[in-house]
VEXBA-349803 format. One record per residue: residue in one letter; y, x, z of N, C-alpha, C, O in turn. Coordinates in steps of 0.05 Angstrom, whole numbers, always signed. Example, Ala and Ser with C-alpha at 12.3 -4.5 7.8 and 13.67 -1.06 7.14 Angstrom:
SITE:code:n.Y:n.X:n.Z:ca.Y:ca.X:ca.Z:c.Y:c.X:c.Z:o.Y:o.X:o.Z
SITE:a:-114:+264:+156:-90:+246:+156:-66:+264:+156:-66:+285:+169 $
SITE:s:-45:+257:+142:-21:+273:+143:+1:+258:+157:+23:+268:+161 $
This chain:
SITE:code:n.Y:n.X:n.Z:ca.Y:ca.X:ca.Z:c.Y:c.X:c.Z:o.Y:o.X:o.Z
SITE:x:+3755:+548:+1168:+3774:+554:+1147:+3758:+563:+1122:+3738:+578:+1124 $
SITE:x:+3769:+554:+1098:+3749:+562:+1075:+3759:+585:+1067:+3782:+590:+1075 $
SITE:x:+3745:+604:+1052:+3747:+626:+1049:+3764:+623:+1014:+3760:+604:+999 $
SITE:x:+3780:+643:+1008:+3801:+644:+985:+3799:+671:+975:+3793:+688:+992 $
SITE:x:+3801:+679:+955:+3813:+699:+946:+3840:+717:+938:+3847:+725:+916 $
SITE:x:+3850:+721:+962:+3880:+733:+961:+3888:+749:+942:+3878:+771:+935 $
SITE:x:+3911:+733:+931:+3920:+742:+903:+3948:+759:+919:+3962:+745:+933 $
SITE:x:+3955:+785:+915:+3978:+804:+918:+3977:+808:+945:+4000:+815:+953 $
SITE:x:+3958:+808:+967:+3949:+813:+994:+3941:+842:+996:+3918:+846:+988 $
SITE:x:+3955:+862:+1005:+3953:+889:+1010:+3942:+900:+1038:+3933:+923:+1038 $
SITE:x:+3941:+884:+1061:+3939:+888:+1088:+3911:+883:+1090:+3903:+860:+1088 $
SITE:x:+3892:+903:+1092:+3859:+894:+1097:+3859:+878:+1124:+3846:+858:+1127 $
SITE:x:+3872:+886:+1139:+3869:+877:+1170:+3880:+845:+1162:+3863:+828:+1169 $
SITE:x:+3906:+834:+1148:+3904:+811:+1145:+3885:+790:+1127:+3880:+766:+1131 $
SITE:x:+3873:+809:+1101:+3845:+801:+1091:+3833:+796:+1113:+3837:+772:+1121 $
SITE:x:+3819:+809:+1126:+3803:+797:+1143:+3803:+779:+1167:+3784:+765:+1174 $
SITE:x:+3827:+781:+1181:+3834:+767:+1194:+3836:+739:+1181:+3820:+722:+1191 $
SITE:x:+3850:+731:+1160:+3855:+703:+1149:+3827:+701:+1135:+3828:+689:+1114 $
SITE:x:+3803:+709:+1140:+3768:+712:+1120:+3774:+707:+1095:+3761:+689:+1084 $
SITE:x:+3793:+718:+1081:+3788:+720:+1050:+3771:+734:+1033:+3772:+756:+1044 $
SITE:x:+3756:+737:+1013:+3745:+754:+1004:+3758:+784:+997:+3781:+792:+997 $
SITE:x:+3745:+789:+993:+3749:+826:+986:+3730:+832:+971:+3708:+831:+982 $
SITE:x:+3731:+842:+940:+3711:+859:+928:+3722:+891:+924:+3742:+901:+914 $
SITE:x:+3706:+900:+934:+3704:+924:+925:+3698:+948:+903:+3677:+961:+903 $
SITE:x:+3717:+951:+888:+3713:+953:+855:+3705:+982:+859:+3688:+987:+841 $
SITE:x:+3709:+1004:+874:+3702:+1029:+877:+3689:+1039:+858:+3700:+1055:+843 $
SITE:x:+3658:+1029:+855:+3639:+1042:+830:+3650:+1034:+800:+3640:+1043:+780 $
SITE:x:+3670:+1019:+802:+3684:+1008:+776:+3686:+1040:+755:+3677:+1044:+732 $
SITE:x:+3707:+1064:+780:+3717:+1073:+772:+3698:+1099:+754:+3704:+1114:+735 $
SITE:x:+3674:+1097:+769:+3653:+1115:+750:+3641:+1096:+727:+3633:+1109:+708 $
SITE:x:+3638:+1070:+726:+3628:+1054:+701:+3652:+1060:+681:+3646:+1068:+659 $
SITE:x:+3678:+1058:+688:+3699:+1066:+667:+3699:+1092:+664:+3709:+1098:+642 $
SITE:x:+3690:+1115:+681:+3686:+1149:+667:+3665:+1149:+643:+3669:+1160:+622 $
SITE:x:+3641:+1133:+651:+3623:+1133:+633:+3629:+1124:+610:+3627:+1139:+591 $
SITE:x:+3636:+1098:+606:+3650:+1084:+576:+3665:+1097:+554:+3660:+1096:+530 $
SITE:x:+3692:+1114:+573:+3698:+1131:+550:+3724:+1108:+545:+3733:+1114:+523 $
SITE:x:+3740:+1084:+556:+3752:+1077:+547:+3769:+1083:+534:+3777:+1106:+539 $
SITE:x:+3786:+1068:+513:+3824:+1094:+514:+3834:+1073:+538:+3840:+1082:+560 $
SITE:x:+3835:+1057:+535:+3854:+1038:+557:+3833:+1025:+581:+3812:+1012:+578 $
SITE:x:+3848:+1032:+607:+3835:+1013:+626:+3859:+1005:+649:+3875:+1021:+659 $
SITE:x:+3857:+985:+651:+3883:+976:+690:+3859:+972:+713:+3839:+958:+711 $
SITE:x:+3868:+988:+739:+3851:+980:+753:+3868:+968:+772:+3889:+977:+779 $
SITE:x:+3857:+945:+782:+3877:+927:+799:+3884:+932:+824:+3874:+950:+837 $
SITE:x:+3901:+917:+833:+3898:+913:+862:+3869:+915:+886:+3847:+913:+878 $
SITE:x:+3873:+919:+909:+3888:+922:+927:+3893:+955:+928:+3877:+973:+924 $
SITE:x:+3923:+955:+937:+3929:+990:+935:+3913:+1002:+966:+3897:+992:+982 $
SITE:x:+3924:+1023:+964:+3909:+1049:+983:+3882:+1039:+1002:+3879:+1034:+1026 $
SITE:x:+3861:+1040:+971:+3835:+1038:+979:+3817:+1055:+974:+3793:+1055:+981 $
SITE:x:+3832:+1076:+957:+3812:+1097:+948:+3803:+1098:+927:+3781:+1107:+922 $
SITE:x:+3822:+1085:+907:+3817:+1083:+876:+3821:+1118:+863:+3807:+1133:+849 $
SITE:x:+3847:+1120:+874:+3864:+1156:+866:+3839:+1181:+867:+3832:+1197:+850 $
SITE:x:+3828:+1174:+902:+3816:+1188:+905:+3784:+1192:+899:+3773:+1214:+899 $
SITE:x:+3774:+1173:+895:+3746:+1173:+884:+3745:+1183:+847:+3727:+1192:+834 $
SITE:x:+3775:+1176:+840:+3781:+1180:+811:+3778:+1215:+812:+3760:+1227:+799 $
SITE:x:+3808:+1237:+838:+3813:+1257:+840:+3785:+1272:+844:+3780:+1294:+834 $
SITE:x:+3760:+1254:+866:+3727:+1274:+865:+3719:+1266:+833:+3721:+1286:+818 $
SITE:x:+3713:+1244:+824:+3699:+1244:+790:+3713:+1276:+773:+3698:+1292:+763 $
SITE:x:+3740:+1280:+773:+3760:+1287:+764:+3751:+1322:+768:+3749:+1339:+751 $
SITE:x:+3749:+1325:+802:+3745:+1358:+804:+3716:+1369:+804:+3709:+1392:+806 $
SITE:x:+3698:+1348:+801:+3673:+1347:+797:+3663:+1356:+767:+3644:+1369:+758 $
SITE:x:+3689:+1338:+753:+3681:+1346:+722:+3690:+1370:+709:+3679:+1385:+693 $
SITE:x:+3717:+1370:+720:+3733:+1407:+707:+3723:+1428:+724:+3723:+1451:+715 $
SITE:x:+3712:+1421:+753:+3702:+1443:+771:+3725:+1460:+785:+3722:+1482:+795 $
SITE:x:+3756:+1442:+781:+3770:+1453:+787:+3799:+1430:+819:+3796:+1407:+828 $
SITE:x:+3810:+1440:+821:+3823:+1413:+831:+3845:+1402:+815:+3855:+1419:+799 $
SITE:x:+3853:+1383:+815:+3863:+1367:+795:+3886:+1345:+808:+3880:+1329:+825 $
SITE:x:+3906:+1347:+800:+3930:+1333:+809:+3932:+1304:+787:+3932:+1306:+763 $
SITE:x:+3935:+1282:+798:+3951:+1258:+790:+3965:+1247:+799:+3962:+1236:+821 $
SITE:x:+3991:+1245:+778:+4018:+1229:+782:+4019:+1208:+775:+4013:+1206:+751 $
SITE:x:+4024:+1183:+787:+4019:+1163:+788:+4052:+1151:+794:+4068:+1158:+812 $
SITE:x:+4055:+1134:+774:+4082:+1116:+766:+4075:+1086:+778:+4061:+1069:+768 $
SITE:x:+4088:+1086:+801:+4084:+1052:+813:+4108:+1039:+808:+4123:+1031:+825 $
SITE:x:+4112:+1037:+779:+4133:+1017:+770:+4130:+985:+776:+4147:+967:+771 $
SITE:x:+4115:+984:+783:+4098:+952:+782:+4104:+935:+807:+4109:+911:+808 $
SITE:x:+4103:+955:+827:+4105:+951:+858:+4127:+930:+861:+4122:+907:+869 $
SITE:x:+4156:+939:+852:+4179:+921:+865:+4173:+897:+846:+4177:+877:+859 $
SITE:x:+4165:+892:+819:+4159:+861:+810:+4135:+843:+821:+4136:+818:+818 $
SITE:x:+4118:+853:+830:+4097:+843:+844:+4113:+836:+876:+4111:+813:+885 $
SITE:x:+4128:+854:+890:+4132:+851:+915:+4153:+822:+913:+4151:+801:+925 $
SITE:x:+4171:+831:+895:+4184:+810:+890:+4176:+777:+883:+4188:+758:+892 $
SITE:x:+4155:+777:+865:+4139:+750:+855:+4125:+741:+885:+4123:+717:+890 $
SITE:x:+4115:+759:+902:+4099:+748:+927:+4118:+737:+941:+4116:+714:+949 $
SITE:x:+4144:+756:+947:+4164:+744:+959:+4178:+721:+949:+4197:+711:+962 $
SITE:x:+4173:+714:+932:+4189:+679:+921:+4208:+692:+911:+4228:+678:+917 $
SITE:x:+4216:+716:+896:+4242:+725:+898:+4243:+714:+860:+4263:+704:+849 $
SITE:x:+4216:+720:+847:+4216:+703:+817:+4197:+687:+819:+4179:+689:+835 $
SITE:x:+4200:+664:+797:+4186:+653:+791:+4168:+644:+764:+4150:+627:+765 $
């Protein structure tokens, strides 16, 4: 089976099971502390440890602990586009 890059695939266990690729953007999130952007999106795949590698950069830098609220407005139009529900 040739290997693909799963576009809106959340399930690592089905990543790997079906051998799709997987990059792992992790260090992304300290190249974007350094830059200084005003705007950045970090993508997909959810609960990989984007929040939390952000929440250590985060209590590392104020020296304190640090709370983020996070708005997953995005979720039901994505869930919906995977599901055939738009087109």
């Amino acid at each position: 089976m040739a290997r693909t890059i799963s576009i809106g695939r959340q399930d690592f266990e089905k990543i790997r099971i079906n051998n799709n690729f997987y990059i792992d953007k992790t260090d992304f999130i300290r190249q974007w502390w350094e830059e200084g952007d005003d705007v950045t999106l970090i993508t997909r795949p959810r609960r990989f440890g984007k929040t939390l590698a952000l929440p250590n950069y985060l209590m590392r830098y104020y020296g304190k602990k640090v709370i983020i609220l996070l708005d997953e407005y995005d979720t039901p139009m994505q869930e919906a586009y995977v599901g055939g529900v738009l087109e």
